[in-house]
N, C-alpha and C positions, 0 to 999 in steps of 0.2 A: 528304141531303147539305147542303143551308142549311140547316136546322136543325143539325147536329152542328160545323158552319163558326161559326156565333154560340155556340154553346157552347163551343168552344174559344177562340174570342177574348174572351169574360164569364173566362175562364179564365186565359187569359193574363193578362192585366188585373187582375185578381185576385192571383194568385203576383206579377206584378209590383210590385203594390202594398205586398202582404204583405212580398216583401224589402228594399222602401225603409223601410219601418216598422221592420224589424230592423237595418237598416243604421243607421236615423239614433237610433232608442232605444237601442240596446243593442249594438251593435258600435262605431260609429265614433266617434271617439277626440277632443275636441276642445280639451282641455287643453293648456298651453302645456309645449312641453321645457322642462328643467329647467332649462337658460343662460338662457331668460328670465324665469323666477319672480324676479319681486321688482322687475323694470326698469318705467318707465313702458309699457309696451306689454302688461304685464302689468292685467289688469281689475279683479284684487284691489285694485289699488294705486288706482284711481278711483271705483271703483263701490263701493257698500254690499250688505251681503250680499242683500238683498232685489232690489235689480237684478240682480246676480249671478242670482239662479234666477228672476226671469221674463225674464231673459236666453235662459236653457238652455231655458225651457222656449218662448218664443217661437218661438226660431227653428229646434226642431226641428221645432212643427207648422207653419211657415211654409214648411221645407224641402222637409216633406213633402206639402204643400199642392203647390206649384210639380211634384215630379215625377209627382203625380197629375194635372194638368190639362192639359199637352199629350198623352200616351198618350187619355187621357179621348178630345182631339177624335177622335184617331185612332180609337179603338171608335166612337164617334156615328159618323163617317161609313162604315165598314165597314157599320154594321147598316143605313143608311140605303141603301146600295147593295145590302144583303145581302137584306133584307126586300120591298124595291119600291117604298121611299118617292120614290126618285129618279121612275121611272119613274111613278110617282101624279104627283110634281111636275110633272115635263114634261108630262102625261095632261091634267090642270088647267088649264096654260098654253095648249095649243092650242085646246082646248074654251073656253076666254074670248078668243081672240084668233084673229084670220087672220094680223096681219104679226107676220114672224119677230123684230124687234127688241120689239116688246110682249112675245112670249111668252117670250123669256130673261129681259125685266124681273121677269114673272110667276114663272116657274119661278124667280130670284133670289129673289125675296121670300117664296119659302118654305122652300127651304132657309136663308137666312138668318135665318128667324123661328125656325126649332127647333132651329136653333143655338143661337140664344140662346136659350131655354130650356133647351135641356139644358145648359149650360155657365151658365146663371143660379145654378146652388145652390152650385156651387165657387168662385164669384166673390164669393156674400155671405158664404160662410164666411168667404172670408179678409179681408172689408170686418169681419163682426162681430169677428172674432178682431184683425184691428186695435184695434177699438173698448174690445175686453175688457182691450187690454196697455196702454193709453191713447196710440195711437202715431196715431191717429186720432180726430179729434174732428168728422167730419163725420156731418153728420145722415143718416137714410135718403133722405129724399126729395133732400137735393145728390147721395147718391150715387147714386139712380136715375136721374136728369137724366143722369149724366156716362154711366151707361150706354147710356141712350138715344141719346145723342150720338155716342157709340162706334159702334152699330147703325147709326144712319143714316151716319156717314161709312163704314164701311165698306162698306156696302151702295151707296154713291154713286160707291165706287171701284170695286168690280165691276165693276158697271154699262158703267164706262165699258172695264175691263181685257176683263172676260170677252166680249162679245161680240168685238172681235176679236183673241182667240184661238183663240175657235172657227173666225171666218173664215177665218185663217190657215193651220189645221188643214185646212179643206176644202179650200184655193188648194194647198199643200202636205203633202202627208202625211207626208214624209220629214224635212222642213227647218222647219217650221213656230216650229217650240224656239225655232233661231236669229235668224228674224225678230220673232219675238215679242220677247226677250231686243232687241234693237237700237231696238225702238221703245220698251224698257221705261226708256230712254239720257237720252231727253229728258223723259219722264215723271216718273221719278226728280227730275232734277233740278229740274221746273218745282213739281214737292212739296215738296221741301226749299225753295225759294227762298218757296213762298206759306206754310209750316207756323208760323212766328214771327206772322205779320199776318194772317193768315183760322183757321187751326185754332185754334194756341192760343188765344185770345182766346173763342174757345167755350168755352173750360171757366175762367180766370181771367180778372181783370181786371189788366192792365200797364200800369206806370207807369211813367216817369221817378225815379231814387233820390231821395225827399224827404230826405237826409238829406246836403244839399250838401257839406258839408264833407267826408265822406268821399266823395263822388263825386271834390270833388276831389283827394283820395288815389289814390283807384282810377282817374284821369285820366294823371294824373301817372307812376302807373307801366306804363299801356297807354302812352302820349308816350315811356316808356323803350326800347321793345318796337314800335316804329315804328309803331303802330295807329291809324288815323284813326278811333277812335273819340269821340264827341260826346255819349252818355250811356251810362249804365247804367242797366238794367230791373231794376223789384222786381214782383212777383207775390203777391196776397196767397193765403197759403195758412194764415195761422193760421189761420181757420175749418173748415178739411181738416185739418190733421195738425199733431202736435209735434213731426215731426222735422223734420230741415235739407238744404238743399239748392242746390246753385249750378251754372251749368251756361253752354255757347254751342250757341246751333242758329241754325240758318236759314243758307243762302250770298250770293257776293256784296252788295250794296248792303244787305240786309234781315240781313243778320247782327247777331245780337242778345248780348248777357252779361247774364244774368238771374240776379237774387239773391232766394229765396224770405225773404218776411219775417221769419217764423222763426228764420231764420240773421241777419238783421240784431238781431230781436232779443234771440239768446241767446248772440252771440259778440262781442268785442270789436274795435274798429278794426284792431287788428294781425291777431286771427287772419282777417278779414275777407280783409287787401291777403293774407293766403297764399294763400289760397284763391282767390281774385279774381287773383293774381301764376300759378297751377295754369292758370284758365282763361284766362290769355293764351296762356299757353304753347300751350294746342290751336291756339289761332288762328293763332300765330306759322310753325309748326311744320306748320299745313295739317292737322290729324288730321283736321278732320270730309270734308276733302278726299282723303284718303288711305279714310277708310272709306266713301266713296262708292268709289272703286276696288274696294275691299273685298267691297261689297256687289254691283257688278257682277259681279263674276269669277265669285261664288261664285254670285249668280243665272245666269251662263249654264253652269256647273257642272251647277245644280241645274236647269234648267230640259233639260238635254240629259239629264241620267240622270231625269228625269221621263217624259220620250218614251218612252224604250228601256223605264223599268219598266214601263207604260200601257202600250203595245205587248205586251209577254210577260205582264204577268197577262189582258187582255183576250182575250188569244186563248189562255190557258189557263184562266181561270176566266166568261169574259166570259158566259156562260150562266145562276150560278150569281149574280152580283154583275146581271142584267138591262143588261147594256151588249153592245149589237150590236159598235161599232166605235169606235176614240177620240174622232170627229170628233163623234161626238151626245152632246148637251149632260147625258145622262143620264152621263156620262164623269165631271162635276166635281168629287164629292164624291171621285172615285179623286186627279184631281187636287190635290186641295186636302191628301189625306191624306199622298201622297208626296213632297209638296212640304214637308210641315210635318213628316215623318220625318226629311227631309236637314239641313233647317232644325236640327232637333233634334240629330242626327250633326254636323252642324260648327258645331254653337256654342261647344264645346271650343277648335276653335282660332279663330275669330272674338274669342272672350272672351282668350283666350292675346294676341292681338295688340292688344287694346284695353289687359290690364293692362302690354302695355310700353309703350305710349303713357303710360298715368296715370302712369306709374311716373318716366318723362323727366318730364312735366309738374310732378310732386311735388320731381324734383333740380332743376330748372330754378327753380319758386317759392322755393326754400329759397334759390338760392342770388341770387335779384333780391331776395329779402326779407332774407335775414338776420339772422333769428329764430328759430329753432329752438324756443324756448321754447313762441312763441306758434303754433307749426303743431301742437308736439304736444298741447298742450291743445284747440286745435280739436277735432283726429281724436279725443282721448278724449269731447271734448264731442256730439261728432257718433256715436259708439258707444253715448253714453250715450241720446240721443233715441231714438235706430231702434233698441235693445234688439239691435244686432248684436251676433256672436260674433267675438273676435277674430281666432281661430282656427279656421275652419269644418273640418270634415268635407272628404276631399282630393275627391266626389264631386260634394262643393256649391260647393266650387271653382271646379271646371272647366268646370260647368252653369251655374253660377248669376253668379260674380264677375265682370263686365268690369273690374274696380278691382280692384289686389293688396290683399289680407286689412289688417285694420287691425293684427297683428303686424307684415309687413312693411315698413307704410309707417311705423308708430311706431318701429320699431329703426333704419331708415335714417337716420331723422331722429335717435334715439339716437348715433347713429355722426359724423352730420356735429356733434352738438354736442358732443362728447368731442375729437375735430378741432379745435373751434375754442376749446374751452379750451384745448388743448394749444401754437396756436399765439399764442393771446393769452399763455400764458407764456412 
């Protein structure tokens, strides 16, 4: 029976695989309708024909990259519960430890080691396959560091998640979801507030904008936009990549607008304040406030239809995957897989909700900036770096976009400057 249970899921996995291969090669459609051949939003119209095809062919193996490697974890951890590596792991942990918080350390540290490993080979593909379209210029060994760094912060958040929700589990066996989910409130929040000034800074160096004179531009129009902001952050990432990128993270007091160097140095003052004029708008507008909401709801969503699935496969296969009962720690790889299912099922509409935020953020810069020109050279300029596709596949969409398609946001922009020729006549 576990033997023909791993063969079916090598199986599934497989046919899964196999149809995204057909879907993104040979079925799905990424060409622009024929009302926008010829408009700026069109890629013919900016790009050379050589960008044009390692365009196409970029980002279907990148497409196809991404819907391979979440399914992936899902098999790693089926087989890991399926085979008895769980139950090796915990076996391990007790055998070098008497107290119970060692041995989850213990048993952590090696389920998280053969995660990574198994999830190392899909992760240099797509680092080399950066390296190969020249969308990345970092070295192996910067890119190993940043992996490592990854491994241990997440292994440092377990740490501190997973043992109490085991406890939780054991105080409660009914209700455990929702407390967990309650204490996940302040947690949440004390990560976003330390993520700008402790994480980041692990993997770049942040500055102050050396380039005053536009700081104070981009002063100028946060002062417009009520923002008591005092600088802006540049991040050096030419040595990483040649594409571009601008963004705000962290809350309250520690709330940061970061401008990858990159983008300072391959876009001009104007298309700068757009972009810069986009990410006020999050701030203005509360989005990173709103997807913390976001992210709640859907964690206690996810974390109650986690219980309920854990509950019915354990006491229907709990024999067969080596799990007695939810509450023992041999449970987490089931956990970790159902969690990253749901995860996977509502990114559709998570992403659906973030492209109408960019989408406000994009009418909102156009209309503090007053440029059209210079936003849409931006977004061609920024298509052209990251070898995106205008017009993705409606699959890659849905999974993939938190940002409406760069057709969408070049036609709006088409639209508002037709508008303003119209009304300058």
């Amino acid at each position: 029976m576990v033997r023909k249970m791993g063969v079916y899921a090598v199986l599934a996995y497989v046919i899964y695989g196999l149809f995204f291969y057909w879907y993104l090669f040979y079925f799905a459609d990424a060409s622009l309708p024929f009302e926008y051949q010829g408009t700026k939003a069109d890629s013919a119209t900016f790009l050379n024909g050589r960008e044009l095809m390692l365009t196409e062919e970029y980002s279907k193996i990148r497409n196809l990259l991404f819907f391979l490697s979440t399914p992936f974890e899902w098999l790693f951890y089926f087989l890991i519960l399926l085979f008895g590596f769980s139950k090796a792991f915990k076996s391990w942990a007790e055998n070098s430890s008497k107290y119970k918080l060692l041995q989850t350390a213990i048993y952590l540290i090696w389920l998280s080691f053969f995660a990574f490993l198994a999830t190392l080979p899909l992760s240099y593909i797509s680092y080399s396959l950066s390296k190969t379209y020249n969308i990345s210029t970092q070295t192996f060994p910067s890119w190993m560091k940043e992996e490592l760094i990854d491994f241990w912060i997440n292994y440092g958040t377990l740490l501190i998640i997973v043992p109490v929700v085991y406890w939780l589990m054991k105080k409660s066996v009914k209700r455990w979801w929702f407390y967990a989910w309650l204490l996940s409130i302040p947690f949440t929040l004390f990560m976003m507030f330390l993520q700008p000034i402790v994480i980041d800074p692990l993997y770049n160096d942040f500055y102050p904008l050396k380039n005053k004179e536009l700081e104070t531009k981009i002063l100028t129009l946060a002062n417009k936009a009520h923002i008591p902001a005092e600088h802006v952050f540049e991040v050096n990432m030419a040595e990483k990549t040649n594409s571009m990128n601008a963004y705000v993270n962290g809350i309250g007091s520690n709330a940061r607008i970061v401008l990858w160097d990159t983008t300072l140095n391959k876009l001009s003052d104007e298309q700068i304040l757009f972009i810069m004029a986009h990410e006020i708008c999050h701030y203005v507008e509360n989005h990173i406030y709103i997807g913390i909401a976001l992210y709640l709801l859907l964690s206690l969503i996810g974390l109650y239809l986690t219980s309920r699935m854990m509950n019915w496969v354990i006491a229907r296969h709990g024999k067969e995957l080596k799990i007695p009962e939810v509450k023992d720690i041999r449970s987490l790889p089931l956990f970790f897989m159902i969690l990253s299912m749901l995860m996977f099922t509502a990114s559709p509409f998570s992403n659906l909700i973030s492209r109408y935020e960019e989408t406000r953020a994009d009418r909102y810069a156009i209309n503090m900036t007053q440029n059209p020109d210079a936003a849409i050279t931006a977004f061609q300029e920024l298509t052209r770096s990251g070898l995106s596709q205008v017009n993705p596949p409606f699959l890659v969409k849905i999974f993939r976009y938190s940002h409406p398609t760069m057709l969408e946001r070049i036609s709006t922009l088409e639209e508002f400057e037709l508008k303003q020729r119209i009304k300058d006549k």
